[in-house]
C-alpha positions as CSV (number, residue, x, y, z in Angstrom):
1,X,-26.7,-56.8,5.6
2,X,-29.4,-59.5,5.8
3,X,-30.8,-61.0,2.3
4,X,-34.5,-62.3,2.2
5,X,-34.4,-65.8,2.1
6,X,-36.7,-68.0,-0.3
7,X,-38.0,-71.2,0.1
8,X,-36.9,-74.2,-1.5
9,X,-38.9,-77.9,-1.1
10,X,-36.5,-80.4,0.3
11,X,-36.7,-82.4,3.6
12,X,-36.1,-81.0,5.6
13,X,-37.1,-77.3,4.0
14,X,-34.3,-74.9,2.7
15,X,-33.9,-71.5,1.5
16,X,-32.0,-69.4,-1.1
17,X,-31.2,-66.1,-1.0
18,X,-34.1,-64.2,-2.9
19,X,-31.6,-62.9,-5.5
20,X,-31.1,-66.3,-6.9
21,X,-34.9,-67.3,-6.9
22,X,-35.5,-63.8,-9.0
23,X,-33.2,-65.1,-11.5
24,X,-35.0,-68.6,-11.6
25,X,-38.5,-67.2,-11.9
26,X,-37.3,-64.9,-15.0
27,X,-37.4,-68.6,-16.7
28,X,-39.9,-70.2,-15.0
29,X,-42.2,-67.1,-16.5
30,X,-40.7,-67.4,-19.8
31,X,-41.8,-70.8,-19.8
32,X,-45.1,-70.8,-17.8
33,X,-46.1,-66.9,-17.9
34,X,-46.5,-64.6,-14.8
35,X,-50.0,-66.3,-13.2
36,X,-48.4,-67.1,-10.3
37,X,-46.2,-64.9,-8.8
38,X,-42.7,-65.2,-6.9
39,X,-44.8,-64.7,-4.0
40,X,-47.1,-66.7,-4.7
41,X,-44.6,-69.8,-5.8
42,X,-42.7,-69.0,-1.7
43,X,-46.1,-69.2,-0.1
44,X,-46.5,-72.4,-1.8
45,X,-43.5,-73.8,-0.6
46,X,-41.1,-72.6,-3.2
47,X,-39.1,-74.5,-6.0
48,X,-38.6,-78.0,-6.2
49,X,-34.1,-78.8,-5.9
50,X,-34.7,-80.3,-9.4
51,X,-36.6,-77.7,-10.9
52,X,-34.2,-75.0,-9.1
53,X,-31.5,-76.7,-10.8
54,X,-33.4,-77.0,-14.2
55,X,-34.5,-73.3,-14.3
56,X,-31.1,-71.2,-13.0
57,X,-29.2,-73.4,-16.0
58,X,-31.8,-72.3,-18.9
59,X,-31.1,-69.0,-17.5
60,X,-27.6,-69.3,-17.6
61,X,-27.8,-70.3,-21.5
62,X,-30.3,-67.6,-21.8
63,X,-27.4,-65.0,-20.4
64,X,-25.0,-66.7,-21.9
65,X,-26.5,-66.5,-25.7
66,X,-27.1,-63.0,-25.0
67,X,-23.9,-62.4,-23.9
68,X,-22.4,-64.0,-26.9
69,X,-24.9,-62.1,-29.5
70,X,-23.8,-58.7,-27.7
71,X,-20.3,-59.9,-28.5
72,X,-21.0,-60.3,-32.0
73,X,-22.5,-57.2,-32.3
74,X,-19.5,-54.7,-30.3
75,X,-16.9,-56.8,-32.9
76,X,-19.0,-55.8,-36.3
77,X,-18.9,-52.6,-34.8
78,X,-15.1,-52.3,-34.0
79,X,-14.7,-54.2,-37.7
80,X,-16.9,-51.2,-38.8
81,X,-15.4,-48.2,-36.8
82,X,-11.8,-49.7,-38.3
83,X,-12.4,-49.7,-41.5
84,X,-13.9,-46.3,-41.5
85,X,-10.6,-45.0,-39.8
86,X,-8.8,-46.7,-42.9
87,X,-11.0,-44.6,-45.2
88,X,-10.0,-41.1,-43.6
């Protein structure tokens, strides 16, 4: 199976799989909005390295925060579900 590459600014020019520059522009329109497009930002040459770098780690926090507060969450839960078995 072939994956759609994206471009990536370097000298000489690289490309990611597209899967990877998805995740990065799910930051880079958090931060900047959705006027320019995936698309858009390949035709244009892609990311930057730096700024491919910058954006997959905020997105990685972003994950990982959401991650953590969905672990919170299940535990009250199982704290909750345990005491009401206690009750019975």
């Amino acid at each position: 199976m072939e994956s759609t590459l994206f471009p990536v600014m370097n000298q000489p020019p690289q490309a990611i799989p597209l899967w990877i520059a998805q995740m990065a522009y799910k930051e880079y329109s958090r931060r900047f909005g959705t006027r320019q497009s995936l698309e858009r930002l390949g035709d244009r040459g892609g990311f930057g390295q730096m700024e491919l770098i910058d954006l997959l780690a905020c997105y990685a926090q972003f994950l990982e925060h959401r991650l953590r507060n969905n672990r919170d969450i299940l535990d009250r839960i199982t704290l909750e579900g345990e005491r009401d078995e206690g009750e019975l």
